[in-house]
py3Dmol code that shows the C-alpha trace and the ligand (Angstrom):
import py3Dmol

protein = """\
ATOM      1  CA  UNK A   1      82.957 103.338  87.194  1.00  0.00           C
ATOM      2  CA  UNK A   2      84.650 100.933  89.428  1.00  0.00           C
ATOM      3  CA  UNK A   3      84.897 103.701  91.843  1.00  0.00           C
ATOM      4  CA  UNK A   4      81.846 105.369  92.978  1.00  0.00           C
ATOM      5  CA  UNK A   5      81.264 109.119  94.444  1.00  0.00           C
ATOM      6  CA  UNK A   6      77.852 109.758  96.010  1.00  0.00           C
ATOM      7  CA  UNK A   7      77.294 112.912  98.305  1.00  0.00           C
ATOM      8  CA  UNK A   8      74.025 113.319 100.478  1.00  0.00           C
ATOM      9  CA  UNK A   9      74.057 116.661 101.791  1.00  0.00           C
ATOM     10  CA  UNK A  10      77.428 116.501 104.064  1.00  0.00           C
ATOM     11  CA  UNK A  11      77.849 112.699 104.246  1.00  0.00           C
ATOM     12  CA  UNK A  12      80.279 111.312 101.102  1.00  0.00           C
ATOM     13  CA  UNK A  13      79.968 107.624 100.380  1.00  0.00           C
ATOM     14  CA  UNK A  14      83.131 105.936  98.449  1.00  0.00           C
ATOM     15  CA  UNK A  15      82.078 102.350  96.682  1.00  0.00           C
ATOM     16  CA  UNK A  16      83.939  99.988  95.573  1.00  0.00           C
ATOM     17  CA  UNK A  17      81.977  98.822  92.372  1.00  0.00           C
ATOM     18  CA  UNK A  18      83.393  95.927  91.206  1.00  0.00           C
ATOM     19  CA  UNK A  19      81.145  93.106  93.127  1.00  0.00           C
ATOM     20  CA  UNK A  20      82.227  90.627  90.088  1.00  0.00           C
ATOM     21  CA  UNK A  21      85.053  90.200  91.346  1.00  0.00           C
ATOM     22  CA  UNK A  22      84.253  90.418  95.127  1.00  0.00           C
ATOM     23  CA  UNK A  23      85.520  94.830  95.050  1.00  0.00           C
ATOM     24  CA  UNK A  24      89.464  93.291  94.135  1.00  0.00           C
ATOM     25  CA  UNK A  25      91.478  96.416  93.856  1.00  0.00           C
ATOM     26  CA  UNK A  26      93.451  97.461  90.902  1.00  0.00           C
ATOM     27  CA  UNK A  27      95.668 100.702  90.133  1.00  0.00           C
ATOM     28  CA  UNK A  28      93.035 101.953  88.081  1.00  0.00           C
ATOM     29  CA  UNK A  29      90.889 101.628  90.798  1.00  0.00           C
ATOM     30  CA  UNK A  30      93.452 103.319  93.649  1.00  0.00           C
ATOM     31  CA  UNK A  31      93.879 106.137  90.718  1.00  0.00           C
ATOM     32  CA  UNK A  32      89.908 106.770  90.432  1.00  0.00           C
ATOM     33  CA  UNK A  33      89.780 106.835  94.619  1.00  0.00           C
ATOM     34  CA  UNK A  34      93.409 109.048  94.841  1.00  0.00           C
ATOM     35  CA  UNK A  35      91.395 111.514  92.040  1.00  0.00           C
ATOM     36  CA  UNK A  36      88.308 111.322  94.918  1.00  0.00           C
ATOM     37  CA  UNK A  37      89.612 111.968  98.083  1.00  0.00           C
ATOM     38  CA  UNK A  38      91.436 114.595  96.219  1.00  0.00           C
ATOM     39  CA  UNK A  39      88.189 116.539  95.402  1.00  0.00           C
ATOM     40  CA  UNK A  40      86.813 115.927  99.212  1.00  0.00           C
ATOM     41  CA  UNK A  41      89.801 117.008 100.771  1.00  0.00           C
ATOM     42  CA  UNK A  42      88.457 120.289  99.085  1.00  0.00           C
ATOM     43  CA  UNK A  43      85.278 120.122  99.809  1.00  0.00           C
ATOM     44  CA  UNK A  44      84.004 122.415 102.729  1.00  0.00           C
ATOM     45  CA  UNK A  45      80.578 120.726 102.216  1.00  0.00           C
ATOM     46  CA  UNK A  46      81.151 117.193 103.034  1.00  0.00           C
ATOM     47  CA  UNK A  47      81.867 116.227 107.152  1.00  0.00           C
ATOM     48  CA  UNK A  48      82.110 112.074 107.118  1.00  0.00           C
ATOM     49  CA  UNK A  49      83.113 109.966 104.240  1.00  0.00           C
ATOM     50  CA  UNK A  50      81.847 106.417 104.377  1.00  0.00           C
ATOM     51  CA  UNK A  51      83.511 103.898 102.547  1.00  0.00           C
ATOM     52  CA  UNK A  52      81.812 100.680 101.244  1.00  0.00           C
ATOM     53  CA  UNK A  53      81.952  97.928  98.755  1.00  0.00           C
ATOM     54  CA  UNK A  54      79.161  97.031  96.409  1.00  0.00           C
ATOM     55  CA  UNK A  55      77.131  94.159  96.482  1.00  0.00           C
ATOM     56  CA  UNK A  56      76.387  91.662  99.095  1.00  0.00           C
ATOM     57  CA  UNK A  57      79.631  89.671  99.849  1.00  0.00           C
ATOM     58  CA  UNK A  58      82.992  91.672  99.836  1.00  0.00           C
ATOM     59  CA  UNK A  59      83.786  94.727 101.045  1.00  0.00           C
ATOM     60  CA  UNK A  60      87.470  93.899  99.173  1.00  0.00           C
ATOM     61  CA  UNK A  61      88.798  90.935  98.761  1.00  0.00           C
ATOM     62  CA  UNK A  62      92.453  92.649  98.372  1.00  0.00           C
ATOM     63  CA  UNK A  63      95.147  93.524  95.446  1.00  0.00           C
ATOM     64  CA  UNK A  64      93.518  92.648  92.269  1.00  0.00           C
ATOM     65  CA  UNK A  65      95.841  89.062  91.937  1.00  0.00           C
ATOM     66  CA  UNK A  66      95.623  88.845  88.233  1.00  0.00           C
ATOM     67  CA  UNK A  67      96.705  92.358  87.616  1.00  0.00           C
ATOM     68  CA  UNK A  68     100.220  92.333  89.495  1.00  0.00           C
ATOM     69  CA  UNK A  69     101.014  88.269  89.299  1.00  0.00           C
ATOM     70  CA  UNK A  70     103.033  89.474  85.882  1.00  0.00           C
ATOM     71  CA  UNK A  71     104.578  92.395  87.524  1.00  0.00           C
ATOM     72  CA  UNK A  72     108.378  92.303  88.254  1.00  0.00           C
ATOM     73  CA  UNK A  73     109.942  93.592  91.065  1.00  0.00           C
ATOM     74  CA  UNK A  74     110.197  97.288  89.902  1.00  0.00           C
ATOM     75  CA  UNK A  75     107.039  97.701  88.485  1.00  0.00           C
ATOM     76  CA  UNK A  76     105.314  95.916  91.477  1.00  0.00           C
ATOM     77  CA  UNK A  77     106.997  98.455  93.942  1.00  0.00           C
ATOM     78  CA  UNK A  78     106.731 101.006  91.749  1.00  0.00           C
ATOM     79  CA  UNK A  79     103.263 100.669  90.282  1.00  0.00           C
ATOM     80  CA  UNK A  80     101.219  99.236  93.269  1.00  0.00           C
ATOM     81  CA  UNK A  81     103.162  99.278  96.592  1.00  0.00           C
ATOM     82  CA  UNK A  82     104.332 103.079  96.489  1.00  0.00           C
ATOM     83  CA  UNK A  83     100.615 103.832  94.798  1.00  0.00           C
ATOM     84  CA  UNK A  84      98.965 102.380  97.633  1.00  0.00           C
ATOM     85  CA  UNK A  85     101.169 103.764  99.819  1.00  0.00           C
ATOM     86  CA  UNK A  86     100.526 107.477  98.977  1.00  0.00           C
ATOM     87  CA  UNK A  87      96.329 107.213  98.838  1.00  0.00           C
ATOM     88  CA  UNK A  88      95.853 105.370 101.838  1.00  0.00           C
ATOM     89  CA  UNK A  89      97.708 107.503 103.414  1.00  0.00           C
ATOM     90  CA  UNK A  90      95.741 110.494 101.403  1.00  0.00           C
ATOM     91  CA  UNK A  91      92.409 108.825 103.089  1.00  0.00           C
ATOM     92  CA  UNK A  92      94.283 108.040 106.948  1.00  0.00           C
ATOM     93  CA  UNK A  93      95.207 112.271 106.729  1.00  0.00           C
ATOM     94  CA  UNK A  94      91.229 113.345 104.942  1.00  0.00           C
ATOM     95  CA  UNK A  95      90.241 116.298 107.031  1.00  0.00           C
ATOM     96  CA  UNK A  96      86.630 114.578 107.818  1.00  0.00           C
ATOM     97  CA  UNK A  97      86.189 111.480 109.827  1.00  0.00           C
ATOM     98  CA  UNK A  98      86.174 108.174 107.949  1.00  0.00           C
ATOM     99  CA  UNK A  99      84.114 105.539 107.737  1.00  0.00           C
ATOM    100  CA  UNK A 100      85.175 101.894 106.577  1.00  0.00           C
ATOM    101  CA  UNK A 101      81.392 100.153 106.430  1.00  0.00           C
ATOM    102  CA  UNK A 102      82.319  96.060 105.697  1.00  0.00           C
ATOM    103  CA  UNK A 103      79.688  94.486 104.613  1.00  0.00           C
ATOM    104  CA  UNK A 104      81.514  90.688 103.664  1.00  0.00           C
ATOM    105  CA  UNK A 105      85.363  89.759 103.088  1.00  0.00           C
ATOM    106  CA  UNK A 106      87.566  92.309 104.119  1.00  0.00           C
ATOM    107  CA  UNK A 107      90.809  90.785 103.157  1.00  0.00           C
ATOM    108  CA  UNK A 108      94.493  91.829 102.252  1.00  0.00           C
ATOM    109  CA  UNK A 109      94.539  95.306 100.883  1.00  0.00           C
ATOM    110  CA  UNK A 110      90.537  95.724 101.317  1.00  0.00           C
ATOM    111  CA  UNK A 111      91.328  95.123 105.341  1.00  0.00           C
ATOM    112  CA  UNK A 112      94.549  98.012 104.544  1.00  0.00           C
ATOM    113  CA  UNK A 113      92.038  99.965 103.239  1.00  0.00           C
ATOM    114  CA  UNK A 114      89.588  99.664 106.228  1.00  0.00           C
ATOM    115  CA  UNK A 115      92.528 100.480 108.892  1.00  0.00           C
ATOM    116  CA  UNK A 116      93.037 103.786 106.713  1.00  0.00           C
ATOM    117  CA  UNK A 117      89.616 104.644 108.077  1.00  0.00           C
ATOM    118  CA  UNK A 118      88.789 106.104 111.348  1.00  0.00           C
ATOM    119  CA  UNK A 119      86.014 103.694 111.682  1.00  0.00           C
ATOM    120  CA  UNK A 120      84.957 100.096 111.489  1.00  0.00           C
ATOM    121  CA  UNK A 121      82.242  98.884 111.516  1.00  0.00           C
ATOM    122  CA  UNK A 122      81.156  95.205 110.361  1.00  0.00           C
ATOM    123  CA  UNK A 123      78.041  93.334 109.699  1.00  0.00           C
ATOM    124  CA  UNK A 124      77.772  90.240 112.062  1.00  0.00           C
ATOM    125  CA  UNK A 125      79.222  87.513 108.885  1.00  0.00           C
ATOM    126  CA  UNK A 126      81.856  89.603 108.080  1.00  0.00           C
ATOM    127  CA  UNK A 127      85.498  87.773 107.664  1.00  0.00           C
ATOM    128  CA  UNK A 128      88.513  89.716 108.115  1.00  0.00           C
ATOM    129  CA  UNK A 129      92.424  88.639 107.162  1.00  0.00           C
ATOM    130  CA  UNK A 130      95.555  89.417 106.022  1.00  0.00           C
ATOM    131  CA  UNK A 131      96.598  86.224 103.776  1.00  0.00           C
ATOM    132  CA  UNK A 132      99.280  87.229 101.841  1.00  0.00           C
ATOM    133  CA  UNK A 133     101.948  85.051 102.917  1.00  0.00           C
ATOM    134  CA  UNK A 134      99.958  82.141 101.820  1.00  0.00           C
ATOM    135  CA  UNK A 135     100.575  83.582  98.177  1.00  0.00           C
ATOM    136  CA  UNK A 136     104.286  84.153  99.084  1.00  0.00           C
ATOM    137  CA  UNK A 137     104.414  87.886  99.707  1.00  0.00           C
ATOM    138  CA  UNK A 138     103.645  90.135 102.520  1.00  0.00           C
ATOM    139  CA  UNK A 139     100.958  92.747 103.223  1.00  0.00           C
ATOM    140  CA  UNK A 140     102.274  95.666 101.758  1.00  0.00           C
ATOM    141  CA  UNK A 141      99.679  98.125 101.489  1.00  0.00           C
ATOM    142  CA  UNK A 142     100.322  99.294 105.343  1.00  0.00           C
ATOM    143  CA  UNK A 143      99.323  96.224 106.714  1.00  0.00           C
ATOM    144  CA  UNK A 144     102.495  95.629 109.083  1.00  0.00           C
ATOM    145  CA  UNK A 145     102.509  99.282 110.111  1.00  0.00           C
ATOM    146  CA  UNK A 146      98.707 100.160 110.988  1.00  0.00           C
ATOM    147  CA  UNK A 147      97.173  96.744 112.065  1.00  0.00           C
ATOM    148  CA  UNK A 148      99.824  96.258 115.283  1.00  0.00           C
ATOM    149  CA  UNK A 149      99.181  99.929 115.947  1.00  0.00           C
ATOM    150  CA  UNK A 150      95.718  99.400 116.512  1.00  0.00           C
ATOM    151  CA  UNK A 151      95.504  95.219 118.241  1.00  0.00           C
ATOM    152  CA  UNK A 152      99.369  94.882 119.076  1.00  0.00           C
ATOM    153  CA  UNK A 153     102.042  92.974 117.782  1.00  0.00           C
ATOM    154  CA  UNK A 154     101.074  90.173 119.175  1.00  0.00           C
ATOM    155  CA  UNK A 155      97.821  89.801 117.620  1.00  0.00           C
ATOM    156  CA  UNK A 156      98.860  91.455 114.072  1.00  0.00           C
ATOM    157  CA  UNK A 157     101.817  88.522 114.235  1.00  0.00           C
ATOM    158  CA  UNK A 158      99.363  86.216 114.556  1.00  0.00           C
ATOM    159  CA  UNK A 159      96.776  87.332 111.894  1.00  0.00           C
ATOM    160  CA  UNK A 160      99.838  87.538 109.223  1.00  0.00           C
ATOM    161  CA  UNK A 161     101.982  84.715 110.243  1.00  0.00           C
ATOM    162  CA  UNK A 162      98.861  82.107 109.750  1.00  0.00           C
ATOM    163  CA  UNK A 163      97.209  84.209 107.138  1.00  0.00           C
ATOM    164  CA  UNK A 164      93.679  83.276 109.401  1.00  0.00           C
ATOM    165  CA  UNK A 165      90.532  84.370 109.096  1.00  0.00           C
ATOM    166  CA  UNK A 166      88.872  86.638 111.981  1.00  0.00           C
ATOM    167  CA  UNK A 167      85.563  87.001 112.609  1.00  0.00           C
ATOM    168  CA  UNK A 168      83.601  90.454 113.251  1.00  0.00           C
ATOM    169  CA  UNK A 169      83.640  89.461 117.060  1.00  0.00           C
ATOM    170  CA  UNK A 170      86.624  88.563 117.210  1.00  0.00           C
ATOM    171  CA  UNK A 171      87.783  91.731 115.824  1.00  0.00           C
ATOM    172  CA  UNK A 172      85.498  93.806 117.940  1.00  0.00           C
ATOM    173  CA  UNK A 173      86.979  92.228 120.995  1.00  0.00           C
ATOM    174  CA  UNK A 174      90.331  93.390 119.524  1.00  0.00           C
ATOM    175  CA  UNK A 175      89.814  96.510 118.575  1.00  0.00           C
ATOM    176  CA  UNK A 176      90.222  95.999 115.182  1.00  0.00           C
ATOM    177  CA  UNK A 177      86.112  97.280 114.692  1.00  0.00           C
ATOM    178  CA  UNK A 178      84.460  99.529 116.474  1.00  0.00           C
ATOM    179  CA  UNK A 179      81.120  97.519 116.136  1.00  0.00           C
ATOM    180  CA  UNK A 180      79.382  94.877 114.814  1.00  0.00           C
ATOM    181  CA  UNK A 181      75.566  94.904 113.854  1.00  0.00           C
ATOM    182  CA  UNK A 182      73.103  92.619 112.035  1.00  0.00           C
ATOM    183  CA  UNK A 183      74.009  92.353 108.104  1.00  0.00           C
ATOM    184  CA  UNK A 184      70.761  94.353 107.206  1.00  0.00           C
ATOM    185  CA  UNK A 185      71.258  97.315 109.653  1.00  0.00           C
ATOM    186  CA  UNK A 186      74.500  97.820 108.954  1.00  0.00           C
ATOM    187  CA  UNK A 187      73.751 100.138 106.310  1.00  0.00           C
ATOM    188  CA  UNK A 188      71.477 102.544 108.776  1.00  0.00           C
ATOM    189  CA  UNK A 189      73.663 102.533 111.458  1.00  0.00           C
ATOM    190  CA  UNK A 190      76.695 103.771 109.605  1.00  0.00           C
ATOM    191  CA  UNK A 191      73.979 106.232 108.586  1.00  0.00           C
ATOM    192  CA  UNK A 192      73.279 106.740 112.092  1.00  0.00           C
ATOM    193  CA  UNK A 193      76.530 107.578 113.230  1.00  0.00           C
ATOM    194  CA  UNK A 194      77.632 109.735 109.963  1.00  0.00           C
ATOM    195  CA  UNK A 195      74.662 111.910 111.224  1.00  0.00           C
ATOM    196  CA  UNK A 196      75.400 111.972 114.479  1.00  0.00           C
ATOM    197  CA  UNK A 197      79.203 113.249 113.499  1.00  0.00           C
ATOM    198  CA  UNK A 198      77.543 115.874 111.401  1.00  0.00           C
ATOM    199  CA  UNK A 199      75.328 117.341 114.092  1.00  0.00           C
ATOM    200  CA  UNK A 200      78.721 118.075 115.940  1.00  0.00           C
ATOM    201  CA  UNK A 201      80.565 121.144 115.387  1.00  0.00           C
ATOM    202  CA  UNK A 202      82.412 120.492 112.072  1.00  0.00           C
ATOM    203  CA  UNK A 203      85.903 122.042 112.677  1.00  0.00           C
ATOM    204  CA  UNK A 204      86.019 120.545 116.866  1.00  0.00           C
ATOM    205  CA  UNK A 205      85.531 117.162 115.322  1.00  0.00           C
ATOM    206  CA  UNK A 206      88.266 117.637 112.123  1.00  0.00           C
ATOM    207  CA  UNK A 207      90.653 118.944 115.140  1.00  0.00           C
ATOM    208  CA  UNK A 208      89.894 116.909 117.715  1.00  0.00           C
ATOM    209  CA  UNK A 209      91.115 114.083 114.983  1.00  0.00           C
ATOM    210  CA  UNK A 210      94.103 116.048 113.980  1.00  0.00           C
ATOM    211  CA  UNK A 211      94.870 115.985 117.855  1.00  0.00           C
ATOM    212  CA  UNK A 212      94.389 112.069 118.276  1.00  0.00           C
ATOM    213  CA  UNK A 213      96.377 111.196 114.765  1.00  0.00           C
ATOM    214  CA  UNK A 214      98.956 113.985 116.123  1.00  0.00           C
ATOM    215  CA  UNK A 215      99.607 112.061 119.788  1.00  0.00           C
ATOM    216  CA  UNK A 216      99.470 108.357 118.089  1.00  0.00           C
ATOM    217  CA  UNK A 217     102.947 107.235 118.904  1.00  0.00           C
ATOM    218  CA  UNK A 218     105.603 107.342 116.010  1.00  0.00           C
ATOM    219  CA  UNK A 219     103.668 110.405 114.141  1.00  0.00           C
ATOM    220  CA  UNK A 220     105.195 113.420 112.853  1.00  0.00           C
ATOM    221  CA  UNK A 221     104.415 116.895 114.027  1.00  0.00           C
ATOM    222  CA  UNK A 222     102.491 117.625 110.855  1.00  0.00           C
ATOM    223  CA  UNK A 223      99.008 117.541 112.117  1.00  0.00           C
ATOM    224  CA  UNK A 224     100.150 119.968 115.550  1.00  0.00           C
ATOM    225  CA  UNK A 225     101.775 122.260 112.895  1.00  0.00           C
ATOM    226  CA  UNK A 226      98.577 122.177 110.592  1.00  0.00           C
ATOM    227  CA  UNK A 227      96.549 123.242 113.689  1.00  0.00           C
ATOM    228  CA  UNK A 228      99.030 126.041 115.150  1.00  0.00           C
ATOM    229  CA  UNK A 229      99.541 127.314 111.707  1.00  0.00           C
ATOM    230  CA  UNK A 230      95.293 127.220 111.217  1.00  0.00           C
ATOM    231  CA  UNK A 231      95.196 129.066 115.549  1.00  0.00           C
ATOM    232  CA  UNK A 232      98.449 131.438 114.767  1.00  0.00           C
ATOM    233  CA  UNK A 233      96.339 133.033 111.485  1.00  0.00           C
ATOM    234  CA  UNK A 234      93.949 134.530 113.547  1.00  0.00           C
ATOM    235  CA  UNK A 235      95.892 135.730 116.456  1.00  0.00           C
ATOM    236  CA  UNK A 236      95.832 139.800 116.596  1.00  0.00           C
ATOM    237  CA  UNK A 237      99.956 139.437 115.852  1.00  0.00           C
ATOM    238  CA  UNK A 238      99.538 137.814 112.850  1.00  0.00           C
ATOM    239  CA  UNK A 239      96.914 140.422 111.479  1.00  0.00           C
ATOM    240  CA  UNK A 240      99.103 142.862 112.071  1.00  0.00           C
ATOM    241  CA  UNK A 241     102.021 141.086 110.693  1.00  0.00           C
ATOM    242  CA  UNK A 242     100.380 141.255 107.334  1.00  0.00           C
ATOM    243  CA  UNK A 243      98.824 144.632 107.872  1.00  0.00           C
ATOM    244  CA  UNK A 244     102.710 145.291 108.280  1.00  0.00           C
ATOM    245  CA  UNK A 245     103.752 144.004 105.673  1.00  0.00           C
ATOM    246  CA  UNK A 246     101.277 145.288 103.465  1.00  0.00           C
ATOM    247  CA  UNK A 247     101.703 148.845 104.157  1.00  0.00           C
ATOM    248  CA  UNK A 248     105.052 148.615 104.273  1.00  0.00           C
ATOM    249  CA  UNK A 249     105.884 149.182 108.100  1.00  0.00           C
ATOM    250  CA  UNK A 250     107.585 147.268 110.192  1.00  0.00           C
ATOM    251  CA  UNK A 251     105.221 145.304 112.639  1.00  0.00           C
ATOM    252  CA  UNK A 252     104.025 146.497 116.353  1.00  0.00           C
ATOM    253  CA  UNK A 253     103.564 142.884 118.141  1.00  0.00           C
ATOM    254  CA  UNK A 254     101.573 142.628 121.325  1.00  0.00           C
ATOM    255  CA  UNK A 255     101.781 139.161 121.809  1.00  0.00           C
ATOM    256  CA  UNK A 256      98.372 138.895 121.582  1.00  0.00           C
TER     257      UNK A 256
END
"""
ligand_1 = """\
48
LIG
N 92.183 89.305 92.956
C 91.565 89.100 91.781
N 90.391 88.462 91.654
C 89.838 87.987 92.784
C 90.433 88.155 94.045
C 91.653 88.858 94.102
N 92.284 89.132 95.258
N 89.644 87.554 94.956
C 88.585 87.053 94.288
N 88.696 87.320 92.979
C 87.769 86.952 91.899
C 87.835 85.481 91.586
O 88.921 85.203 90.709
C 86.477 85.276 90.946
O 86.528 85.743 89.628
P 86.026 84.760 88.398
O 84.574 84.520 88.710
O 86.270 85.549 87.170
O 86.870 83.530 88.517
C 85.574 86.213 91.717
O 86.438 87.194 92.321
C 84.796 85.520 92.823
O 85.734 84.872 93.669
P 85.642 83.297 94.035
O 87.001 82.847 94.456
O 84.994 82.563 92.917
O 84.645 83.343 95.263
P 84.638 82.366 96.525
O 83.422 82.735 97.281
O 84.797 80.953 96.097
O 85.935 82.766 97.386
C 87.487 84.231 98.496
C 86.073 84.055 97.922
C 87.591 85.688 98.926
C 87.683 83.319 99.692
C 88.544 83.895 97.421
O 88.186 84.559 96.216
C 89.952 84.326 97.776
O 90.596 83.698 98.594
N 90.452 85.411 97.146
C 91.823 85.871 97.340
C 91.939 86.749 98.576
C 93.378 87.161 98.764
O 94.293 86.368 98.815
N 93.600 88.498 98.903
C 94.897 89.064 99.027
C 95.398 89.488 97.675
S 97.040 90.205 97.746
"""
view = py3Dmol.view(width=600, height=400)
view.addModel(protein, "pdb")
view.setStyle({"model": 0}, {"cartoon": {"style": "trace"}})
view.addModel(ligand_1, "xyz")
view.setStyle({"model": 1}, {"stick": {}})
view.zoomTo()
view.show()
């Protein structure tokens, strides 16, 4: 399957399985990971979800070229921009912490992918860019919203108006990864720090991320209303609200 599940007790690992053609993504592929991160949104098992592209080179090279050069205007928007829309967003909300591991080219929609994640981290070759406008279109995967967010405008401006390539470094010293390690421990230490996210208490660290997504400027109020409603449940009031309601009484509140 070009999309790959694996779970190891609580850590979930997401590959992109398509190293012949450097992990390019295509909406079968973004279906297959949407059908996923359904499943592990469920799942009160899993804690971190690391996300990685197969083989040696790519971690994703982007939007599967071949696959929407044809499309027209509708079916492009329709078929791949609102698509990608909706599941990167599905993996930027997941519960658990994220984990983008990039082990080679993270590039167009592969580096929209990896600024879904929570985490970055790179191996020391590791190229990142957004080149779409040297193939005439822009990055539309999230690429103009989340990439200032997290190095400025300034910086984002830069990576999309020249299409360049950045190295790991580079993007470690602009916050665009968290870390960069040698090629052959990358795997370990994303190992390392899954484990040492697991050893935490599991619902502190999925509302402790709630609470950072909730104060990032420009969000909604979803995540604050996802953890009142989760804290309001098990207030004293709202037992007896449903005790109330149940046995059909009206309801004694102590604010409490
Ligand atoms: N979409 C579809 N196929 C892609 C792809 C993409 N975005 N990027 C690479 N591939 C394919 C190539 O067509 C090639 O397939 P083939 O062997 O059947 O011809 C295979 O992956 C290997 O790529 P190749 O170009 O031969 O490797 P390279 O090492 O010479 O170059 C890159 C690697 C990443 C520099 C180059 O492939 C590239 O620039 N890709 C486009 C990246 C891009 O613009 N992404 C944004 C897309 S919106």
């Amino acid at each position: 399957m070009p999309i790959e599940l694996d779970k190891a007790g609580p850590i979930a690992t997401l590959t992109l399985n398509r190293p012949e053609k450097l992990n390019a993504l295509t909406v079968e592929m973004l279906l297959q990971m949407e059908q996923h991160l359904l499943a592990l949104s469920r799942d009160a098992d899993i804690r971190v979800l690391l996300i990685k592209g197969a083989g040696d080179r790519s971690f994703c090279v982007g939007a599967d070229i071949h696959a929407w050069a044809d499309l027209d205007a509708v079916a492009m928007w329709r078929n791949w921009i609102t698509e990608g829309h909706r599941i990167f967003d599905l993996l930027a909300r997941l519960r658990v912490p994220t984990i983008a591991v990039l082990n080679g080219y993270t590039f167009g929609g592969g580096l929209e992918l990896a600024l879904a994640a929570d985490i970055r981290l790179a191996a020391n070759h590791v190229q990142l860019a957004l080149p779409e406008v040297q193939l005439g279109i822009v990055p539309g995967w999230g690429g103009t919203n989340r990439l200032p967010a997290l190095v400025g405008a300034a910086r984002a401006k830069q990576m999309v108006f020249t299409g360049m390539r950045i190295s790991a470094e580079q993007a470690a010293s602009w916050g665009l990864v968290n870390e960069v390690v040698d090629t052959d421990t990358l795997e370990q230490h994303a190992q390392n720090m899954a484990s040492a996210i697991c050893n935490n208490g599991p619902l502190a660290v999925q509302m402790t991320k709630q609470l950072i997504d909730g104060n990032a400027a420009g969000s909604s109020g979803f995540q604050l209303e996802a953890l009142a409603s989760g804290f309001a449940r098990f207030t004293e009031d709202a037992i007896e609200g449903v005790a109330s309601f149940k046995e059909k009484r009206p309801p004694v509140f102590k604010g409490q």
